[in-house]
C-alpha positions as CSV (number, residue, x, y, z in Angstrom):
1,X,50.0,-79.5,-57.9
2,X,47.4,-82.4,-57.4
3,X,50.0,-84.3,-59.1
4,X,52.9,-83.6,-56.7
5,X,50.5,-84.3,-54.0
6,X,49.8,-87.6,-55.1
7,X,53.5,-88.5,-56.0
8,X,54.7,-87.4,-52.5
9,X,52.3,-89.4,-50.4
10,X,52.5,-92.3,-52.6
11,X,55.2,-94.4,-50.5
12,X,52.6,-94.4,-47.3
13,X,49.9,-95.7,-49.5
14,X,52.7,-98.4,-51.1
15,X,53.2,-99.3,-47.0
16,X,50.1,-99.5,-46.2
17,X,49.1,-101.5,-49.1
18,X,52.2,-103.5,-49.0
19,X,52.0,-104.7,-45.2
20,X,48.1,-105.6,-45.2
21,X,48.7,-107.8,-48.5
22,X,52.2,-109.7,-47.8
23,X,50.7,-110.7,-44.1
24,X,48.9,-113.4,-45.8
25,X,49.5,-115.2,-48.9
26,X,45.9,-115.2,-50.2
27,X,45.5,-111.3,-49.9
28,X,49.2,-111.7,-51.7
29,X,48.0,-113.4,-54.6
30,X,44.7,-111.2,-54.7
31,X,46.4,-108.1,-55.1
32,X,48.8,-109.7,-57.6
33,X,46.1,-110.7,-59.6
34,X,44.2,-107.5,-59.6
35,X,47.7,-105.7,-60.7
36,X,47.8,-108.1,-63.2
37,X,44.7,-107.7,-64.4
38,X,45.5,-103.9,-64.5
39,X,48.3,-104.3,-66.7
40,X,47.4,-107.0,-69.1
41,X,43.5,-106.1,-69.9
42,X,43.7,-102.8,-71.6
43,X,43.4,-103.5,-75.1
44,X,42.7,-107.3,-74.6
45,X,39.8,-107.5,-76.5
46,X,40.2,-104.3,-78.8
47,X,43.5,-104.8,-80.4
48,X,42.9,-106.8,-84.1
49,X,44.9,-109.9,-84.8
50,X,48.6,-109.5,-84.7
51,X,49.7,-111.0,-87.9
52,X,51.6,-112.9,-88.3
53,X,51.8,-115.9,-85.8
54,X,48.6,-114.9,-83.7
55,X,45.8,-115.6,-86.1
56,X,47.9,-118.7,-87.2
57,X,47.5,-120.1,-84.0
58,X,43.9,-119.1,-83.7
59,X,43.0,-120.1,-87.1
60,X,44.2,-123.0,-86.5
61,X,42.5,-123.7,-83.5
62,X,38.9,-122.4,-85.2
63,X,39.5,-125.2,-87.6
64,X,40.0,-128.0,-85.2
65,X,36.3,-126.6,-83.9
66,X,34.9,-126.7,-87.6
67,X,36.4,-130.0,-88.4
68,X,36.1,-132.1,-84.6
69,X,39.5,-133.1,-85.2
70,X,41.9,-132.1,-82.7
71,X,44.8,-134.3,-83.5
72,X,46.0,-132.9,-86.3
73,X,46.6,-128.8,-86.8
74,X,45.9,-126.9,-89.9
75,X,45.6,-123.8,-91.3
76,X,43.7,-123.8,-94.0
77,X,44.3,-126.8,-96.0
78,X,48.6,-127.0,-95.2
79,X,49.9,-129.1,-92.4
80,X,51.0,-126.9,-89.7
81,X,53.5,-128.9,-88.2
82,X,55.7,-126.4,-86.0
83,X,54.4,-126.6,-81.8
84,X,52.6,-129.8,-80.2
85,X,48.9,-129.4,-80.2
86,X,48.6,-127.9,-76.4
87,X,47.9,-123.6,-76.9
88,X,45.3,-125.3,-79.9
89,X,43.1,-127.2,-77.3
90,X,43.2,-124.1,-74.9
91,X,41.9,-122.3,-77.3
92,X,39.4,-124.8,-78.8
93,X,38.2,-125.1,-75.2
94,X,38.1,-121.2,-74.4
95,X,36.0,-120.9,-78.0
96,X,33.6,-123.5,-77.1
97,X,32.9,-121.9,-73.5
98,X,32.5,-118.7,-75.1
99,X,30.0,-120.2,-77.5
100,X,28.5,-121.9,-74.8
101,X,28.1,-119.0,-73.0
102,X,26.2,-117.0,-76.0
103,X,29.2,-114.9,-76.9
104,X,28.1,-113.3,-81.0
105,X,30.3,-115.0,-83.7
106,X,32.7,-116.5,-80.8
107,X,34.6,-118.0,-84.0
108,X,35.8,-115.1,-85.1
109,X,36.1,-113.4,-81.7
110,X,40.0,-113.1,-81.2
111,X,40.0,-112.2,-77.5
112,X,38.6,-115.7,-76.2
113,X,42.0,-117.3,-78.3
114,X,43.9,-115.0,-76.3
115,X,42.2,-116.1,-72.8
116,X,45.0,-119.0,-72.7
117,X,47.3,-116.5,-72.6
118,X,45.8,-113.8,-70.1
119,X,45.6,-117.2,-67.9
120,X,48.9,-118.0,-68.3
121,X,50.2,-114.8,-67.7
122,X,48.4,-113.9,-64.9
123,X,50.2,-117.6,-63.7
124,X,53.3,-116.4,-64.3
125,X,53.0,-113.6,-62.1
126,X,51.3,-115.8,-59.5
127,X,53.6,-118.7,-59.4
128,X,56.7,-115.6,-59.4
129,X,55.4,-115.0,-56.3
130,X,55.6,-118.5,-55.0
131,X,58.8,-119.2,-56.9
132,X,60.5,-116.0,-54.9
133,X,59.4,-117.0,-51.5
134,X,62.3,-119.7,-51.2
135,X,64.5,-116.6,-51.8
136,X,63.1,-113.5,-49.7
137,X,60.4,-112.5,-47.6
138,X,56.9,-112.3,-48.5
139,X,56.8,-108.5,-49.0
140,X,59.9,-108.6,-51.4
141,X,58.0,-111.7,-53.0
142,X,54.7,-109.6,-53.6
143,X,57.5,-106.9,-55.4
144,X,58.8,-109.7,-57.5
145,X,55.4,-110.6,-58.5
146,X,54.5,-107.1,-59.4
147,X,57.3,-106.2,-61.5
148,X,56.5,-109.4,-63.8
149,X,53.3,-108.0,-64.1
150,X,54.4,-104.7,-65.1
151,X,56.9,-106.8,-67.1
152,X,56.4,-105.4,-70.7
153,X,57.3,-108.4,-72.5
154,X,54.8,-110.4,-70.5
155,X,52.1,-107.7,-71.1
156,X,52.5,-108.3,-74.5
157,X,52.4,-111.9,-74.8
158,X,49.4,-111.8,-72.3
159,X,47.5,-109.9,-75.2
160,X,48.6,-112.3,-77.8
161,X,47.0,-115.7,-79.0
162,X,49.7,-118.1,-79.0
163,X,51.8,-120.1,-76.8
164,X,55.1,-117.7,-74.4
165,X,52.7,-116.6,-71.6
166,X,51.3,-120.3,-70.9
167,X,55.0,-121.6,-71.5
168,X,56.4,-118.8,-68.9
169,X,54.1,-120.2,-66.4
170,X,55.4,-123.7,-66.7
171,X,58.8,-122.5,-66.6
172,X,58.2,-120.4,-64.0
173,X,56.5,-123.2,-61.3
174,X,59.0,-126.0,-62.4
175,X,61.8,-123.7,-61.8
176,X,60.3,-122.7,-58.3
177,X,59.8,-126.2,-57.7
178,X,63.6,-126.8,-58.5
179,X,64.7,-124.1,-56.4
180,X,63.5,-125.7,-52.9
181,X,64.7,-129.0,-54.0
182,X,68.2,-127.4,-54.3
183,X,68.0,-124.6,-51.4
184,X,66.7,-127.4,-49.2
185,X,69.5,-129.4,-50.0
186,X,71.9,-126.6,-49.4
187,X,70.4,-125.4,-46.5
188,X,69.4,-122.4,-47.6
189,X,65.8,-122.5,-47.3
190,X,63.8,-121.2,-44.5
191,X,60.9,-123.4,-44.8
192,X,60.3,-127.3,-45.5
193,X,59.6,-128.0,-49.2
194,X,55.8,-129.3,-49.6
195,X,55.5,-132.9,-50.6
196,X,53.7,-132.3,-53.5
197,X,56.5,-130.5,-54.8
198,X,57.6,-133.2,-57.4
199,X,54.4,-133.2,-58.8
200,X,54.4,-129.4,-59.2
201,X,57.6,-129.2,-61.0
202,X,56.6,-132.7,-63.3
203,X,52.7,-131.3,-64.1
204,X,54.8,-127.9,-65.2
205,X,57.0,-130.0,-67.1
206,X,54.2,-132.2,-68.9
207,X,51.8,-129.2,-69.8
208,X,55.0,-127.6,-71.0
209,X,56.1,-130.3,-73.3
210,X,52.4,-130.3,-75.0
211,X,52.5,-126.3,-75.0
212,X,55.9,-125.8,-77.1
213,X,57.9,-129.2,-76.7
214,X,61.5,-129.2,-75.1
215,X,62.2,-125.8,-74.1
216,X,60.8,-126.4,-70.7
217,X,63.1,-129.0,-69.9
218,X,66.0,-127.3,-71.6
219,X,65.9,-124.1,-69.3
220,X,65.7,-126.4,-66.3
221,X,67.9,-129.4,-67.1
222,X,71.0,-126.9,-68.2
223,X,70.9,-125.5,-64.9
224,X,70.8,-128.8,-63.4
225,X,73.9,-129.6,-65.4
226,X,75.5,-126.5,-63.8
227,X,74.2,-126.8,-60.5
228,X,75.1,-130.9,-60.4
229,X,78.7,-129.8,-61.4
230,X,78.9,-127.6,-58.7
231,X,77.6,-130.1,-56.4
232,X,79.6,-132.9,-58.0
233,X,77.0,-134.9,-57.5
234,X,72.5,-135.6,-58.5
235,X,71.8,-137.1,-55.0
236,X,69.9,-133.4,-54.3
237,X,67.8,-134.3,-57.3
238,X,66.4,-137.4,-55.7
239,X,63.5,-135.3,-53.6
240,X,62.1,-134.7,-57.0
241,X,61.3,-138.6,-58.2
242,X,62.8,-139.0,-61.5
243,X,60.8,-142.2,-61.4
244,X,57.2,-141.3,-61.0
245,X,57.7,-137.8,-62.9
246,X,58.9,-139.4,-65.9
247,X,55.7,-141.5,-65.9
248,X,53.8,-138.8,-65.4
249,X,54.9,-137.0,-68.6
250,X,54.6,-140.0,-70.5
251,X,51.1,-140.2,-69.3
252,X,50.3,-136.8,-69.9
253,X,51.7,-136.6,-73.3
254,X,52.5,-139.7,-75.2
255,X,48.6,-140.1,-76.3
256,X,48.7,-137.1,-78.7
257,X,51.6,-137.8,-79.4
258,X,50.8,-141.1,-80.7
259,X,47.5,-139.8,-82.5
260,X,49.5,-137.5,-84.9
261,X,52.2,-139.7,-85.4
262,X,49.9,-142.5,-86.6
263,X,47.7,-139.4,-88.3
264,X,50.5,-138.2,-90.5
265,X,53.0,-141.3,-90.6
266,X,55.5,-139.5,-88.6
267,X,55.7,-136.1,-90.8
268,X,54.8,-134.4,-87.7
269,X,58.1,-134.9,-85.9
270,X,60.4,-134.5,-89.4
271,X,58.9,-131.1,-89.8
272,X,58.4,-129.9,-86.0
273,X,61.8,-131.0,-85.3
274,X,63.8,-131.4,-88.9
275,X,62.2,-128.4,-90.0
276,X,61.4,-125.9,-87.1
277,X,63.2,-126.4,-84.3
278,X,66.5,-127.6,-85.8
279,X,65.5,-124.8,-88.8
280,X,65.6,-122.4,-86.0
281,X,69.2,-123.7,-85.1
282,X,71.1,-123.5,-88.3
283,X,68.9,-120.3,-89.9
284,X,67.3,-117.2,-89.0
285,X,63.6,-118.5,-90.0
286,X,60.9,-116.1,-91.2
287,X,63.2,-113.0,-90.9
288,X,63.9,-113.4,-87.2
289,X,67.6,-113.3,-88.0
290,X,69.7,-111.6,-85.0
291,X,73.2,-111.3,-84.3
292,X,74.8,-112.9,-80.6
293,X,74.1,-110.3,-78.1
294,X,70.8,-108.9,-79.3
295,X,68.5,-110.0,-76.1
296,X,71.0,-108.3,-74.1
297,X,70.5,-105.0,-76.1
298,X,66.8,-105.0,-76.5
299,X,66.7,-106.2,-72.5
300,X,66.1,-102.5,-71.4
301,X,62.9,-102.4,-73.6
302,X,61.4,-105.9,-72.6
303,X,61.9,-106.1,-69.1
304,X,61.3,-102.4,-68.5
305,X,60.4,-100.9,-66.0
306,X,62.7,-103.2,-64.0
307,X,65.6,-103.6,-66.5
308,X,67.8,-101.0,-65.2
309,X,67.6,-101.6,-61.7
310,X,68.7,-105.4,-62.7
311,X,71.7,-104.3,-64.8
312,X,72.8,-102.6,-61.4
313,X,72.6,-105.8,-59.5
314,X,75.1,-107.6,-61.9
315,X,78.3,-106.6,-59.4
316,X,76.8,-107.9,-56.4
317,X,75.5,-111.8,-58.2
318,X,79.5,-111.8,-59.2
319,X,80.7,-110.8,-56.2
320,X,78.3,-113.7,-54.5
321,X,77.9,-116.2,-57.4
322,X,79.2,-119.1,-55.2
323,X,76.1,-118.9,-52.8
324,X,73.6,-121.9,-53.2
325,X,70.8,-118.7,-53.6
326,X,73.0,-116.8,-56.1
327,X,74.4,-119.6,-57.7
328,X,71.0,-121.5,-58.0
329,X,69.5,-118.1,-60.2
330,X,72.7,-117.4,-62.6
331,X,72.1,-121.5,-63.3
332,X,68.5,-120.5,-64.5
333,X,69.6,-117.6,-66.2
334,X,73.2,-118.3,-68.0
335,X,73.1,-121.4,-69.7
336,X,69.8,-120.7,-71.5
337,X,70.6,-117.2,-72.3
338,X,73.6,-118.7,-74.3
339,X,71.8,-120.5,-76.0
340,X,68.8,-118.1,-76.8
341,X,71.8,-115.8,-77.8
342,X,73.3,-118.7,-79.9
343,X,70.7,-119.4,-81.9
344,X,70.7,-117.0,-85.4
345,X,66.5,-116.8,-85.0
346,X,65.4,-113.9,-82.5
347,X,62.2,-113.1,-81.0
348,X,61.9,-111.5,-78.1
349,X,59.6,-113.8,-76.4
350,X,62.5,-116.4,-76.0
351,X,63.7,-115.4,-73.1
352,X,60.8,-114.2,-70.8
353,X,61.1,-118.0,-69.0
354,X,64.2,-116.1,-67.3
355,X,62.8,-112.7,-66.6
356,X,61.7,-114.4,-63.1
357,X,65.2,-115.5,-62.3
358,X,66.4,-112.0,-62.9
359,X,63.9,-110.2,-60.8
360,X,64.9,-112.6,-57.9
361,X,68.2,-111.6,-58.6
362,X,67.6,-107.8,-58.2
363,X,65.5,-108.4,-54.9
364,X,68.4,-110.3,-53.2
365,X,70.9,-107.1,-54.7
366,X,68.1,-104.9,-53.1
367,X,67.5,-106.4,-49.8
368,X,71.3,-107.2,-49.5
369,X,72.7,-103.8,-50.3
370,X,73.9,-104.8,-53.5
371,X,72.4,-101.5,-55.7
372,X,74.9,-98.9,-55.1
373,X,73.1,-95.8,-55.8
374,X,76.7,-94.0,-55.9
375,X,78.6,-95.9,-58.2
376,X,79.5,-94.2,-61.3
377,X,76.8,-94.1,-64.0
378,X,74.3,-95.4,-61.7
379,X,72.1,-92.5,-61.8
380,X,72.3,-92.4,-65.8
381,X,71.3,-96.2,-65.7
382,X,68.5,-95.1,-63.4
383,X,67.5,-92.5,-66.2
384,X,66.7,-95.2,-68.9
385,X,63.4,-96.1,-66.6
386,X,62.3,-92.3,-68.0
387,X,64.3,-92.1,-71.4
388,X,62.6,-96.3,-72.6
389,X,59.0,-95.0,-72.3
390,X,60.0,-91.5,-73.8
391,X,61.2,-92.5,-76.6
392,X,58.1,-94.9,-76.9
393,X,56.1,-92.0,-76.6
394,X,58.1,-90.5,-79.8
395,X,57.2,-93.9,-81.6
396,X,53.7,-93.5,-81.0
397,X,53.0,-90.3,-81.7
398,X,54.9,-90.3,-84.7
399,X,53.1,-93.3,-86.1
400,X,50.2,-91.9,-85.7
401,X,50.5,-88.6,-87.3
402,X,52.0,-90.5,-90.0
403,X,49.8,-93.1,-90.5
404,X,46.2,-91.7,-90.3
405,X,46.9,-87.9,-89.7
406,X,45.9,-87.9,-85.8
407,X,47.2,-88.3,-82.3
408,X,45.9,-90.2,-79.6
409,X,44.5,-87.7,-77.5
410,X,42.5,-89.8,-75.3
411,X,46.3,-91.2,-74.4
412,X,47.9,-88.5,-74.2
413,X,47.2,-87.4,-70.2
414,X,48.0,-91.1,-69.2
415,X,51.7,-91.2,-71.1
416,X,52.4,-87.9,-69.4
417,X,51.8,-88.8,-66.3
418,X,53.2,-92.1,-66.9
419,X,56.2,-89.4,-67.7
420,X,55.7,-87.9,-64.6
421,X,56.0,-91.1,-62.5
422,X,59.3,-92.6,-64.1
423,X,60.6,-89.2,-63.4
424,X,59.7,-89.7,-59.5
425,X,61.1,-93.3,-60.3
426,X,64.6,-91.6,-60.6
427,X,64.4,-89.5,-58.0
428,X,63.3,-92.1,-55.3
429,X,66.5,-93.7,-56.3
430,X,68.5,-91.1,-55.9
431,X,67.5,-90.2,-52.5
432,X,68.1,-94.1,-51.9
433,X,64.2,-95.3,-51.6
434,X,64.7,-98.6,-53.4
435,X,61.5,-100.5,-53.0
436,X,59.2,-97.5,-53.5
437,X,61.1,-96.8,-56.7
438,X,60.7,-100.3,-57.9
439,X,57.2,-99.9,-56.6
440,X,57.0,-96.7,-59.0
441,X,57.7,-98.7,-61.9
442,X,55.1,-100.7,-61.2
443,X,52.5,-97.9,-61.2
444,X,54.3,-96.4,-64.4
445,X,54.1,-99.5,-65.8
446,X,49.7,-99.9,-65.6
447,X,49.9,-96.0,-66.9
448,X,51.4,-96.9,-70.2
449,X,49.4,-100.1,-70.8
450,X,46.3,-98.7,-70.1
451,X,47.5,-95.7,-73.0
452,X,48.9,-97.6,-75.1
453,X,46.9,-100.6,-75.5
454,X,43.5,-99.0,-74.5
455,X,43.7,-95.5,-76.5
456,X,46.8,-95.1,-78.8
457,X,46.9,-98.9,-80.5
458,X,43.4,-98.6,-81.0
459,X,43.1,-95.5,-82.6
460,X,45.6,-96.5,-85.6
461,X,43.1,-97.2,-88.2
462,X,45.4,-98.1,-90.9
463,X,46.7,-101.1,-89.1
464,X,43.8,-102.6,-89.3
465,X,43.4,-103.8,-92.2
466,X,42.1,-107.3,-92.1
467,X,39.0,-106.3,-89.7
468,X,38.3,-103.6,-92.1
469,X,38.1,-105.8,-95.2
470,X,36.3,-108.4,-93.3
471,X,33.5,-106.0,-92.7
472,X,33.2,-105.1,-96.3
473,X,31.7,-108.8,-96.2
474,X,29.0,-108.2,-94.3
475,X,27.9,-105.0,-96.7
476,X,28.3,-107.1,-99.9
477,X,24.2,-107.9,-99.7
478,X,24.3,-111.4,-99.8
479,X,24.4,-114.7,-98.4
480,X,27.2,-117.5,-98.5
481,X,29.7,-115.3,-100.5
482,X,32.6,-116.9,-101.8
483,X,36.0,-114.9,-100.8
484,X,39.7,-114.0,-102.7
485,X,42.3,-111.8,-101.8
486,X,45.1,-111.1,-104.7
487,X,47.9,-110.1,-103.1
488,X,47.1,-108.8,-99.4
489,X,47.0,-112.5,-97.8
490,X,47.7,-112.2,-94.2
491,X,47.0,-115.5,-91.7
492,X,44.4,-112.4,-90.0
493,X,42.3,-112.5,-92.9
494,X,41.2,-116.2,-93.0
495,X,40.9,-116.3,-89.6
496,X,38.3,-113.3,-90.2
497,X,36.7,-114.3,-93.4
498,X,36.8,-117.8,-93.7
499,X,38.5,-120.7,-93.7
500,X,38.0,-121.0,-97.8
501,X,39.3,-118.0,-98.0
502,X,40.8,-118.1,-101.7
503,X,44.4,-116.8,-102.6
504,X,44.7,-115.6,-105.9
505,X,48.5,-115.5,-107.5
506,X,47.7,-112.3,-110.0
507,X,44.4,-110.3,-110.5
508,X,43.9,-112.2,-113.7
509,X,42.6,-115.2,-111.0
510,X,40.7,-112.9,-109.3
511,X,38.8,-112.1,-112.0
512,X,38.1,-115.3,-113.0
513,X,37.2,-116.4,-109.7
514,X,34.4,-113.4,-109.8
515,X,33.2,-115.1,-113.2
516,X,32.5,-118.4,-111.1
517,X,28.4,-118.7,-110.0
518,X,26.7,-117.4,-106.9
519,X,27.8,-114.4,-104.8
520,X,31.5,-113.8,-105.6
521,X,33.9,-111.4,-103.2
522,X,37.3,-110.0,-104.5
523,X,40.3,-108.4,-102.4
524,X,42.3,-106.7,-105.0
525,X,45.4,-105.2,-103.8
526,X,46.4,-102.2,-106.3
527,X,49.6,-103.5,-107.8
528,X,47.3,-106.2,-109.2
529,X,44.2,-103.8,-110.2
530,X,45.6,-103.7,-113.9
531,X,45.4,-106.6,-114.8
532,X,42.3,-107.5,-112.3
533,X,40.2,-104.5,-114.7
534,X,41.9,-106.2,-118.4
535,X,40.3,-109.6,-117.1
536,X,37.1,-108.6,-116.3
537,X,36.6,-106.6,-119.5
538,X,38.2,-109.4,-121.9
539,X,35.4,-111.8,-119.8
540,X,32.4,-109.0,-119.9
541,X,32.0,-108.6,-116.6
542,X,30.7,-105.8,-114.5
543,X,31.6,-106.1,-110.5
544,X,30.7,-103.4,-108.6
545,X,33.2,-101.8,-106.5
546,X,31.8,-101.9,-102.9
547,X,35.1,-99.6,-101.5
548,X,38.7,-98.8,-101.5
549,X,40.6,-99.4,-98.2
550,X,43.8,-97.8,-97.6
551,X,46.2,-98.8,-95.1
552,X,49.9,-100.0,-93.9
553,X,50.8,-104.0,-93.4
554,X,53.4,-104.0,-90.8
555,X,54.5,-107.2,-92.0
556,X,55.9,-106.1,-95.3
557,X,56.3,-102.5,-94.5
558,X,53.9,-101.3,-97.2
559,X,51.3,-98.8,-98.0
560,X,48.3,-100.2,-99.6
561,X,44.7,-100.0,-101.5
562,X,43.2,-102.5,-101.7
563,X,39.6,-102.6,-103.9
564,X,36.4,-104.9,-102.7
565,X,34.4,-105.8,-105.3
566,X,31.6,-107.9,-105.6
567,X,29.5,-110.0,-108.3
568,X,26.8,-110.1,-108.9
């Protein structure tokens, strides 16, 4: 009953709220940031490093700290060629303040890698806010920022240490920046673009380029291409000064750029470009193979809660695509999407520089009567706001009984009444309440973060492998000990253990590594323990078994048990 109570008089509160924050855009952006804060911090600094790329990034950031040289990127002793250096020095910098600021073993600490990324996606939802105000008012604009920070996709990339929520920022404020230019043009703007607003969508661009190279400047120079066609002509583009912006880049960018290439003779570009990007384009890399059309199927996952109101505002930006507002947003959206679709490697992130576009796209449906709540299989579109998290719900509990025997009990009441407010989601669309349904989401949105990342993530032990193992370290009894893993070698255990973390090919190296002087540590995965125990007696050696960890690597999809043992 309390519940009902609260679900009933929740569109009030939503007013109330609403009206006090979008009369000014400073209380705007406070409560944007608080509800971003809501949605991104549960589990921020609990969850372990996501193998694969997270600890690569932060591993190799730790190393530019251990070795003051912050050209060149590294993990461990192999080139890591792939992004420009940008996410490293954020990080680098975030490390150093931590370590400054007395934080314990801030080396090792992966939530101050991720502080880039709770920065950049807490931008994002900012600078969606300011992006949306050339396209509706400032209450539908503080909606638009909200649902990007109940985003899911964002809130993962928030929690992760690498580059999409920084690069989703840039995106994000060059875009915006590219939207007055052409609104103003078209007279379809109901304000006069700043003057500063070349040097918005230029810094975006620059920072961008250092963060993950061209992709930037691919999402917004296709939809110039489209937009200049349309227009049969670039004089709209001259507000932004091509001249001056250029420079800027070059400026902001071309020292590092420099650095490495003189640093590695030009290796750099052959394998950041040759080998990744271009890799990328004519191979599915690292397993990320996915067939044209996947984005569009896993769309109601990554852009949930908001993802099924968007699909309904498809008719209305077809029926409308020739206006300088509509037109402007399918430019941002199309082209790339092709191209993201194109490509044979998937990853989800890929396409969260567009999610913006699309939530402008559903406010102008919603404040334009474009969502037709009557059309056939509307309400059963609606439904998928309830039947996404349910089924994650079935995932979670699932994995957990399966995986260590248990269910998240502590997140259990906040998934059911996360339950309980899609449901209320669906039926404040069906009685036509648009905005307080989308302003549901949003609330349904925090509930499942703060489950899932602060209670049911956590309590799956077996996923934790690497912090596990690294703690056996600490038990071993003595100082300076040399470290190798035979066969469980994920980029999450050298950022825990060590840079000279050693990899041994077979347990025959392990053994002989134990054999070496001075305090000797050995990770030795079971499907190498035979021949790890027929090397150690052939050599007369006695290591004593500290523990046996057992776990699952989501990576290869495996059980494990994996032995520590230690000499002398």
């Amino acid at each position: 009953m309390v519940a009902r109570i609260t679900m009933v008089s929740l569109t009030p509160a939503i007013e109330r709220i609403t009206s006090f924050a979008s009369a000014s855009h400073l209380r705007a952006c406070a409560l944007l940031f608080l509800l971003a804060l809501a949605a991104f911090l549960p589990g921020f600094s609990t969850l372990q490093p996501l193998d694969r790329d997270e600890p690569r990034f932060a591993q190799a950031s730790k190393q530019m700290l251990e070795s003051g040289d912050f050209v060149d990127i590294r993990f461990q002793a192999e080139a890591r060629h792939k992004k420009p250096v940008g996410i490293y020095w954020l990080q680098s910098a975030a490390v150093s303040a931590g370590e400054a600021l007395g934080v314990p073993q801030a080396r090792t600490q992966i939530w101050l890698y991720r502080l880039p990324s709770l920065v950049g996606a807490v931008a994002a939802v900012l600078l969606t806010y300011w992006a949306l105000l050339a396209f509706v008012s400032p209450p539908l604009a503080l909606l638009g920022g909200a649902l990007m920070a109940a985003c899911v996709l964002l809130g993962v990339e928030a929690r992760i240490a690498k580059t999409d929520a920084v690069l989703a920022a840039c995106a994000v404020a060059t875009m915006g920046a590219l939207a007055r230019t052409w609104l103003d043009w078209t007279r379809s703007l109901a304000f006069v673009p700043s003057r500063w607003n070349w040097l918005i969508f230029w810094g975006a661009t620059a920072i961008g380029l250092l963060i993950k190279g061209p992709i930037v400047p691919m999402v917004w120079g296709l939809a110039m291409i489209v937009l200049c066609v349309s227009e049969r002509g670039v004089r709209w583009l001259k507000p932004l000064r091509f001249g001056p912006g250029l420079l800027l880049c070059l400026i902001v960018v071309l020292p590092w750029f420099i650095a490495i290439m003189m640093k590695t003779g030009g290796s750099f570009f052959a394998e950041s470009v040759g080998q990744d990007m271009l890799g990328k384009v004519a191979e599915g890399q690292e397993k990320h193979w996915g067939p044209p059309g996947l984005y569009l199927l896993v769309f109601f996952g990554t852009y949930w809660p908001a993802a099924a109101f968007a699909a309904m505002a498809i008719p209305f930006a077809w029926v409308r695509r020739r206006e300088p507002q509509i037109l402007f947003l399918l430019a941002w959206i199309i082209p790339s999407w092709i191209v993201f679709e194109a490509v044979p490697t998937k990853l989800p992130h890929y396409v969260l520089p567009l999610y913006p576009a699309i939530t402008a796209l559903l406010l102008l449906a919603l404040v334009n009567g474009g969502i037709d709540r009557f059309r056939r299989g509307a309400v059963a579109t609606a439904a998928l706001v309830l039947l996404v998290p349910l089924a994650l719900v079935g995932v979670i509990l699932y994995g957990n009984w399966t995986l260590d025997q248990a269910l998240p009990y502590l997140a259990l009441p906040l998934l059911v009444l996360m339950l309980l407010v899609a449901w209320r989601v669906v039926a404040a669309f069906r009685r036509g309440d648009l905005e307080g349904a989308l302003w549901r989401c949003v609330l349904a949105s925090l509930l499942l973060g703060a489950g899932v990342y602060g209670f049911a993530v956590e309590s799956l032990r077996s996923l934790k492998l690497s912090p596990r193992l690294a703690a056996t370290v600490a038990t071993a009894g003595c100082t300076d000990p040399k470290v190798i893993t035979a066969g469980y070698r994920e980029p999450s255990l050298v950022f825990l253990t060590g840079t000279d973390l050693a990899m041994a090919p077979d347990g025959a190296a392990a053994a002989s590594f134990l054999g070496q002087p001075g305090c000797r540590i050995a990770f030795v995965e079971k499907r190498f323990a035979a021949e790890f125990q027929t090397a150690i007696s052939q050599a007369g050696m006695t290591p004593r078994l500290l523990t046996t960890l057992n776990g699952f690597n989501l990576n290869g999809g495996r059980r494990l048990e994996i032995a520590v043992f230690v000499r002398p």
